[in-house]
C-alpha positions as CSV (number, residue, x, y, z in Angstrom):
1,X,131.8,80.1,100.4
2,X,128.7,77.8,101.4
3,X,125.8,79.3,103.4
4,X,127.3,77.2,106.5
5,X,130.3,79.5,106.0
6,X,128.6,82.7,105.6
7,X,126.1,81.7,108.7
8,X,130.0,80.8,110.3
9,X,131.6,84.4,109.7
10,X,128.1,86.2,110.5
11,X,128.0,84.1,113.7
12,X,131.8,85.2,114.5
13,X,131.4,88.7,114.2
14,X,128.6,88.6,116.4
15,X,130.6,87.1,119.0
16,X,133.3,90.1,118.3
17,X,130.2,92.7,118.5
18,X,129.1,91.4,121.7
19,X,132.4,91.2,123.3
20,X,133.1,95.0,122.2
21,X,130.4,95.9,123.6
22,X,131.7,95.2,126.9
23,X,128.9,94.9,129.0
24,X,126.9,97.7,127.3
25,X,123.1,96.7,125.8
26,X,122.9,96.4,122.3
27,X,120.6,98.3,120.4
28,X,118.9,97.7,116.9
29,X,120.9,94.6,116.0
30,X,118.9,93.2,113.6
31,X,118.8,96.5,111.5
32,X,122.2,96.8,111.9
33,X,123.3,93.1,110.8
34,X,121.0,93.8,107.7
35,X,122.0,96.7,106.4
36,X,126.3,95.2,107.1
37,X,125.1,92.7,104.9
38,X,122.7,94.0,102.3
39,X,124.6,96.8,101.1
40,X,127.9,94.4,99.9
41,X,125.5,91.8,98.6
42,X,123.4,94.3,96.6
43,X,126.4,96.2,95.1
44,X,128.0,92.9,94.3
45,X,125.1,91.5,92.4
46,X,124.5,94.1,90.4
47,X,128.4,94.5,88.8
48,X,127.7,90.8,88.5
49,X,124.8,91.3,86.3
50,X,126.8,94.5,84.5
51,X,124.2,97.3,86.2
52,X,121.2,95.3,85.0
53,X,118.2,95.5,87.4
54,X,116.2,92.7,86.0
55,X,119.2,90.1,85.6
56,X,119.6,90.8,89.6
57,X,116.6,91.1,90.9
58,X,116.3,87.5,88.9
59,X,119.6,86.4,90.7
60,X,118.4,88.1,94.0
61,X,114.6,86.3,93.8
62,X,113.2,89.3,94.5
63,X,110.9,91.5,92.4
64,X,112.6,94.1,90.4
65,X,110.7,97.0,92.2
66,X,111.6,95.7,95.3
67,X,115.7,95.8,94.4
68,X,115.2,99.6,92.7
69,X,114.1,100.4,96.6
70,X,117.0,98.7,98.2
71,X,119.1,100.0,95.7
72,X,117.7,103.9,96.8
73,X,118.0,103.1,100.3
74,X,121.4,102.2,100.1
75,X,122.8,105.0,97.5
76,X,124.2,102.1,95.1
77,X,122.9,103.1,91.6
């Protein structure tokens, strides 16, 4: 999958979000969207780099302080 086909699925189930919905506002969609996407990608990366922090906070391009935090926040260890 290319980024134009991850920006295509996030993009479609938007469309599905809004439509059940039904009318009603939506509330805290950014926060939301994150965390639907953070979580799978952070527990990915890290069986992809076997548990090791440094390798995917390297493969994340993000410091490796910053991925231990994400990490907590999302109960992935």
């Amino acid at each position: 999958m290319n980024k134009c086909e991850l920006a295509n699925s996030v993009k479609s189930s938007l469309d599905q979000y809004f439509k059940d919905l039904d009318g009603e506002p939506p509330h805290a969609l950014y926060n939301m969207v994150l965390n639907c996407i953070e979580k799978p990608l952070l527990e990915y990366i890290m069986q992809h780099a076997g548990g090791n922090q440094s390798k995917a906070a390297e493969i994340l391009d993000i410091n490796r302080n910053t991925l231990r935090k994400k990490l907590q926040q999302h109960n992935i260890e």
